[in-house]
MDAnalysis code that builds the backbone (N, CA, C; Angstrom):
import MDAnalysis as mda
import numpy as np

u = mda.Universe.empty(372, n_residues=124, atom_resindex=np.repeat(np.arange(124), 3), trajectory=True)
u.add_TopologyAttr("name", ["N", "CA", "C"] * 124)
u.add_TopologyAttr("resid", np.arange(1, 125))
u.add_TopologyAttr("resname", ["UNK", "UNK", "UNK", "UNK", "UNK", "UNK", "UNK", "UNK", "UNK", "UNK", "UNK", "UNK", "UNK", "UNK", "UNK", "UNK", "UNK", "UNK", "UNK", "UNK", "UNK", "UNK", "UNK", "UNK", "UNK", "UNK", "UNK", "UNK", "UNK", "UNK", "UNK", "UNK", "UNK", "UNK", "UNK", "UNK", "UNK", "UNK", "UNK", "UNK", "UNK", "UNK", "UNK", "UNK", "UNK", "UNK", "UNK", "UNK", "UNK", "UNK", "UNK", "UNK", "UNK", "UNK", "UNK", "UNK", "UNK", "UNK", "UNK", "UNK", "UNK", "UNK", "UNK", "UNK", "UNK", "UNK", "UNK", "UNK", "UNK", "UNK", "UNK", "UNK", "UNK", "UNK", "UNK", "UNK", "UNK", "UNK", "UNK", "UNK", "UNK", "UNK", "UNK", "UNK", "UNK", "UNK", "UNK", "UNK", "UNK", "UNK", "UNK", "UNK", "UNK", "UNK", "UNK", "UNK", "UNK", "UNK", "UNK", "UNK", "UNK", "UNK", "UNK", "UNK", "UNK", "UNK", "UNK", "UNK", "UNK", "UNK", "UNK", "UNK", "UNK", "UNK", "UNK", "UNK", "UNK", "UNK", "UNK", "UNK", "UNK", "UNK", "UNK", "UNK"])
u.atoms.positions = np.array([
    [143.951, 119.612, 152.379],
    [143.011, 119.175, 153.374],
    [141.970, 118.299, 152.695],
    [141.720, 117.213, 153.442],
    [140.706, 116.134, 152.619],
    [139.072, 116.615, 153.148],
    [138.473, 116.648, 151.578],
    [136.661, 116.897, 151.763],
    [136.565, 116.221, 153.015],
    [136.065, 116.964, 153.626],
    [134.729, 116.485, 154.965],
    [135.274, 116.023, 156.472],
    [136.798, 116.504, 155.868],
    [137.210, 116.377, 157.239],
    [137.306, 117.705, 158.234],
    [136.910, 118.793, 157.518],
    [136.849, 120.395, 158.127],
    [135.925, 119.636, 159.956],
    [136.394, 120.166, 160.993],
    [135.550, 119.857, 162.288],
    [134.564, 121.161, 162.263],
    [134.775, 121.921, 161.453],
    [133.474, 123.157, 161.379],
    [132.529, 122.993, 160.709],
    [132.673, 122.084, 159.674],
    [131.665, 121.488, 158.464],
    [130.477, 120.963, 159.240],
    [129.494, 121.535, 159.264],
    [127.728, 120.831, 160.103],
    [127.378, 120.373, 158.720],
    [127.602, 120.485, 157.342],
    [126.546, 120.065, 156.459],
    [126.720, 118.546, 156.549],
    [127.791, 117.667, 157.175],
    [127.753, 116.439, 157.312],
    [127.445, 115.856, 158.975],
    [127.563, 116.218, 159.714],
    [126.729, 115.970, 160.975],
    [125.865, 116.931, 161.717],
    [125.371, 116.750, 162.292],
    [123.936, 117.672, 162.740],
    [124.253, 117.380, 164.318],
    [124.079, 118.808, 165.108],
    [124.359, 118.867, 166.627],
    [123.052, 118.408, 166.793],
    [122.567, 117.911, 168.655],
    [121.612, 117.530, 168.832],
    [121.027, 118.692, 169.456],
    [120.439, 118.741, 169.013],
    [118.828, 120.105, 168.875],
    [117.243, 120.182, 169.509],
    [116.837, 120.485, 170.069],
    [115.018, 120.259, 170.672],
    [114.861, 120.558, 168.362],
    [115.269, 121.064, 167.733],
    [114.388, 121.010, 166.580],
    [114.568, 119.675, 165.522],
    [115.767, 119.114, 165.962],
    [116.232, 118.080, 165.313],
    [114.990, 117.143, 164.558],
    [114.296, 116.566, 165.666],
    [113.185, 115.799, 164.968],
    [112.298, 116.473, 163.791],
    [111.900, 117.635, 164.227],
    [111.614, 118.541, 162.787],
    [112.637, 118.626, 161.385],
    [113.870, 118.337, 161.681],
    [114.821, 118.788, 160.767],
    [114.657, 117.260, 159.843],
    [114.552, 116.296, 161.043],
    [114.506, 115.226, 160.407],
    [113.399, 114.524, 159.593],
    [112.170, 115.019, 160.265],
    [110.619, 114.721, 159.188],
    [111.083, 115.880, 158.314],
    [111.254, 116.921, 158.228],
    [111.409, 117.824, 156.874],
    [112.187, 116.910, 155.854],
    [113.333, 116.275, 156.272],
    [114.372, 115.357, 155.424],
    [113.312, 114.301, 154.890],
    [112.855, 113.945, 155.995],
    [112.096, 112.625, 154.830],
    [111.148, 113.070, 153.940],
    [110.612, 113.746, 154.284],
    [109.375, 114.446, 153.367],
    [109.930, 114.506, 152.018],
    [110.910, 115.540, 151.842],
    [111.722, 115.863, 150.871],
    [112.093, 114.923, 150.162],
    [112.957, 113.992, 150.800],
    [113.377, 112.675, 150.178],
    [111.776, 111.719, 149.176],
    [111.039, 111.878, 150.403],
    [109.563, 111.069, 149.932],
    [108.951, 111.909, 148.579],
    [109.157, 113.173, 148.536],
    [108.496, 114.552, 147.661],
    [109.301, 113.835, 145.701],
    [110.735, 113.899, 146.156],
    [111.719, 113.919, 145.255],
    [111.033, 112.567, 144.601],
    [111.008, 111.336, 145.166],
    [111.397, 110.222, 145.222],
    [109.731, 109.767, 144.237],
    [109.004, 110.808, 144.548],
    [107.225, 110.745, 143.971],
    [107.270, 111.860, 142.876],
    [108.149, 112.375, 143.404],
    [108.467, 112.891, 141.569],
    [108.952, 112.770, 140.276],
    [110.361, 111.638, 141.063],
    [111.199, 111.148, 139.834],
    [110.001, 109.864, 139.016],
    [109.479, 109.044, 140.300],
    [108.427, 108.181, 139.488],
    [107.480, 108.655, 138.583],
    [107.094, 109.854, 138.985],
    [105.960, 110.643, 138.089],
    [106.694, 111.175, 136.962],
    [107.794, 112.034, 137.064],
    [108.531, 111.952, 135.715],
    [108.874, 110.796, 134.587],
    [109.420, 109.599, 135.342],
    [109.655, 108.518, 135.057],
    [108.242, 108.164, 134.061],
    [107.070, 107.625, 134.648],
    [106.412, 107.453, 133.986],
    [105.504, 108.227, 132.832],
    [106.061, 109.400, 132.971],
    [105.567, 110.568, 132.170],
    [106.007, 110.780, 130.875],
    [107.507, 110.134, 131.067],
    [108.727, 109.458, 130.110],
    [108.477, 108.452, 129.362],
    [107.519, 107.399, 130.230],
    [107.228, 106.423, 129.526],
    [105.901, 106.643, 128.707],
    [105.301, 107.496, 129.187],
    [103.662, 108.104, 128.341],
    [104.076, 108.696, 126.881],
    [105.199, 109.475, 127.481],
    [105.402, 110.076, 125.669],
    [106.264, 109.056, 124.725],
    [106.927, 108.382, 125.309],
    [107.539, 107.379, 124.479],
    [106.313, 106.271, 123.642],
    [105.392, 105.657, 124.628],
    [104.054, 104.685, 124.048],
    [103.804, 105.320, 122.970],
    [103.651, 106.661, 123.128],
    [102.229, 108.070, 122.451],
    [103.133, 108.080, 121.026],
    [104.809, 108.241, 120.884],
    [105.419, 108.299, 119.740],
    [105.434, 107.188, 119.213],
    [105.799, 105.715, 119.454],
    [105.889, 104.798, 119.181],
    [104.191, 104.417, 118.395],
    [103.191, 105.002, 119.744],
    [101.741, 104.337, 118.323],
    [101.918, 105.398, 117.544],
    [102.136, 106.816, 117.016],
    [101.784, 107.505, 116.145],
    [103.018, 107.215, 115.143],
    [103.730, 106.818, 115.317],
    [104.497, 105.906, 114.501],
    [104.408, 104.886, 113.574],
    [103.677, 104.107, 114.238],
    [102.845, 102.917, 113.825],
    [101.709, 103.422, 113.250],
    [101.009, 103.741, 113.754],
    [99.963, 104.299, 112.513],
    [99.989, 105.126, 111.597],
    [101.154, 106.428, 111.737],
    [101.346, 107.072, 110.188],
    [102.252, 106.150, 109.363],
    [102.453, 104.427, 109.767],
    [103.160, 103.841, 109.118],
    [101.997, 103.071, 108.290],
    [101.023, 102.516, 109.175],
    [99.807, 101.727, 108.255],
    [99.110, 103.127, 107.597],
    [98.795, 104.224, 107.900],
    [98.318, 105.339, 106.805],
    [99.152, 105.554, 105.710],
    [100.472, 105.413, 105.951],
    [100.952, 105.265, 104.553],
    [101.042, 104.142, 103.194],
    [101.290, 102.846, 104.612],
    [100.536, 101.691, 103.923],
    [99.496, 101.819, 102.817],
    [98.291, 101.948, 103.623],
    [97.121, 102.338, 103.048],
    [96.660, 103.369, 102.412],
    [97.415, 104.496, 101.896],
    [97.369, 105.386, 101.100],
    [98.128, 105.012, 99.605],
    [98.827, 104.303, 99.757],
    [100.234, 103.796, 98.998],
    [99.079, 102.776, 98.262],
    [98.420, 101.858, 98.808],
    [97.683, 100.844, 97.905],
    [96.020, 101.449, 97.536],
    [95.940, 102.610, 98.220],
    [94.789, 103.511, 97.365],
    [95.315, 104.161, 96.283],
    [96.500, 104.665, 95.975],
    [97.066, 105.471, 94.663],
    [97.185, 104.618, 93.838],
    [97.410, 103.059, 94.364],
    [97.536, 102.019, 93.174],
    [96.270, 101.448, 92.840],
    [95.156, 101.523, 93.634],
    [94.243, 101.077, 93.497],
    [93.177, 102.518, 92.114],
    [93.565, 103.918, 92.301],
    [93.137, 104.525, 91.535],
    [93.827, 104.792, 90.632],
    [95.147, 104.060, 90.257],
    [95.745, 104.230, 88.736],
    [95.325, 102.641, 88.232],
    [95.068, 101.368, 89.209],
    [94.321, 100.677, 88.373],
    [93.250, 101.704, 87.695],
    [92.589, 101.696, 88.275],
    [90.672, 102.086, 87.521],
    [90.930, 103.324, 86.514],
    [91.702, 103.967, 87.038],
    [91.705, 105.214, 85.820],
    [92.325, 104.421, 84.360],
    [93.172, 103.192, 84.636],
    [93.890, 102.596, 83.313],
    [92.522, 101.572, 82.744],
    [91.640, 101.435, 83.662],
    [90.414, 100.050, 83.086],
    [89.162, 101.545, 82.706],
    [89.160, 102.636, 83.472],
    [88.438, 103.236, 82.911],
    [89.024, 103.943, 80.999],
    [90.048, 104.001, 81.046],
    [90.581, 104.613, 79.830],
    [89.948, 103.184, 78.542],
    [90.523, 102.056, 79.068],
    [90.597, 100.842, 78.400],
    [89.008, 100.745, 77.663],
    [88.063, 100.726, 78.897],
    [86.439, 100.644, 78.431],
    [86.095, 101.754, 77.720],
    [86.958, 103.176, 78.096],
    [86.304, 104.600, 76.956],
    [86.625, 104.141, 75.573],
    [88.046, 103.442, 75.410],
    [88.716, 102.721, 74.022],
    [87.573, 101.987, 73.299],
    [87.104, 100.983, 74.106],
    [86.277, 99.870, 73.678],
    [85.282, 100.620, 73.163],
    [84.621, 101.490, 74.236],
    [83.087, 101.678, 74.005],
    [83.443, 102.687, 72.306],
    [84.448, 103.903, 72.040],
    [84.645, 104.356, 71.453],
    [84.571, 103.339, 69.646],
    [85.491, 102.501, 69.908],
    [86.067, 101.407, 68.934],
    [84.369, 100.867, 68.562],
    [83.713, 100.551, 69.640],
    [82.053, 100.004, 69.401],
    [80.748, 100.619, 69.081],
    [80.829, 101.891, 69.101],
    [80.135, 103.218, 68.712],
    [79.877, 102.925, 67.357],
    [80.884, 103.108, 66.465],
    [80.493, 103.234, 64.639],
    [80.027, 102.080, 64.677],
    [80.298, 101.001, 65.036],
    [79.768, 99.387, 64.708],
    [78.619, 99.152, 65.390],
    [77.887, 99.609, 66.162],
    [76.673, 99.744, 66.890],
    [75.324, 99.546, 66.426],
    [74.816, 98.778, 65.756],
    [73.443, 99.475, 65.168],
    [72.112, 99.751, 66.308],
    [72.147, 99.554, 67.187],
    [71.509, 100.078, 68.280],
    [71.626, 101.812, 68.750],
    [72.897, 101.915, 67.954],
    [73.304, 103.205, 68.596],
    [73.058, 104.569, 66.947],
    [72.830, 103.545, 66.088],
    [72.479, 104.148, 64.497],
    [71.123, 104.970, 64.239],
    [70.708, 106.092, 63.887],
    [69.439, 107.060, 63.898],
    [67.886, 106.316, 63.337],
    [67.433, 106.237, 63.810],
    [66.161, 105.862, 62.742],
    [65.269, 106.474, 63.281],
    [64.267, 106.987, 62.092],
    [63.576, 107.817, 61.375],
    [62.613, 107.745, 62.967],
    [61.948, 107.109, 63.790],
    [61.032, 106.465, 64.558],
    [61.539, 106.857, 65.754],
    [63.149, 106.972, 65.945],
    [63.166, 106.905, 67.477],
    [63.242, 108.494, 67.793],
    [63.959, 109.099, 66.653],
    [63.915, 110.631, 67.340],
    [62.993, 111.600, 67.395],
    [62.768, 111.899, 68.634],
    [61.776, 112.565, 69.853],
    [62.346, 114.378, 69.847],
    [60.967, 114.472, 69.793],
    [60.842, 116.122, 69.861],
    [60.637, 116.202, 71.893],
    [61.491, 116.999, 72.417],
    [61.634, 116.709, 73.763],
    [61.125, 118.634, 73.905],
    [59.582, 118.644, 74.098],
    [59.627, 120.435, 74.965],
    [60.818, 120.530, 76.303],
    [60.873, 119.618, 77.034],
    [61.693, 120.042, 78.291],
    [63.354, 120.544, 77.700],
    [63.965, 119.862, 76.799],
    [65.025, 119.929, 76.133],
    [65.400, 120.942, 75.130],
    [64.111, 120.945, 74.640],
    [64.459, 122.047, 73.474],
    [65.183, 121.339, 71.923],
    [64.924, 120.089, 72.083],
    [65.471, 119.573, 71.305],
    [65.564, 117.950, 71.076],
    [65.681, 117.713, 69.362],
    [65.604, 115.780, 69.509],
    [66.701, 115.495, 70.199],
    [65.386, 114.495, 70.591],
    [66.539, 113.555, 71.526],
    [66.241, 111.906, 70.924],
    [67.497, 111.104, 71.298],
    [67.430, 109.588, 70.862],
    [67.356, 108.888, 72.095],
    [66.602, 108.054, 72.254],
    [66.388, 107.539, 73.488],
    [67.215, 106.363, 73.929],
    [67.489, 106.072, 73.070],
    [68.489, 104.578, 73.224],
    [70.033, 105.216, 73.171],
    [70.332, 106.911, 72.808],
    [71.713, 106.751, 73.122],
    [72.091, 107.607, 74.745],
    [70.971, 107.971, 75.089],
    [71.002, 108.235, 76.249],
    [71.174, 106.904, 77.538],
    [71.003, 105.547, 76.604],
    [71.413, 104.330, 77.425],
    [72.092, 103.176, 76.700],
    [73.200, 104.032, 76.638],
    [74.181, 103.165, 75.633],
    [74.582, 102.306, 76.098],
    [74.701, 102.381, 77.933],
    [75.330, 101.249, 78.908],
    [74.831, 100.107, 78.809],
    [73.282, 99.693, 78.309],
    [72.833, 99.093, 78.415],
    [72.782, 97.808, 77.275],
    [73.648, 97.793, 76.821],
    [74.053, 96.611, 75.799],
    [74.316, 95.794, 76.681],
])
């Protein structure tokens, strides 16, 4: 027997009814209900897709930019090593930085001599 040809089958035609017109605004409603939902899903679809796509993009420039801060602090730690070398290498050869009899200071706050010029060695 072929679908929908049963003559007992009502789920494909509808007798005429005093409720019919009700049966029929209930149908559209439904249809209208569904039809304001799939759009609201729809675009709800499209909200989380934007939302992955920027957090995407930006844990892509944070990595960017983390990536050229690690290079940016193994520069300076290699120019800071380089200047401890120098300043080290320039220490014994210093005579600015050599004791004399005149500069060392009895310090009460310290408890002890102090040289005043090697407390500003930077200043060569």
């Amino acid at each position: 027997m072929a679908q929908g040809s049963d003559s007992n089958d009502t789920s494909y035609t509808r007798s005429p009814s005093p409720g019919n017109k009700q049966d029929s605004s209930d149908d559209v409603k439904k249809v209208m209900r569904r039809e304001k939902n799939r759009i609201a899903a729809q675009k709800s679809r499209l909200r989380q897709t934007q939302k992955a796509d920027s957090l995407h993009l930006e844990s892509e420039s944070l990595e960017k930019e983390n990536a050229a801060l690690r290079k940016e602090v193994k520069q300076l730690d290699e120019e800071a090593k380089y200047l401890s070398s120098v300043l080290s290498s320039h220490e014994p050869l210093c005579s600015a930085l050599l004791p004399q009899s005149s500069d060392i200071l009895y310090s009460p706050h310290q408890g002890a001599f102090h040289q005043p010029h090697v407390a500003s060695r930077y200043q060569h």
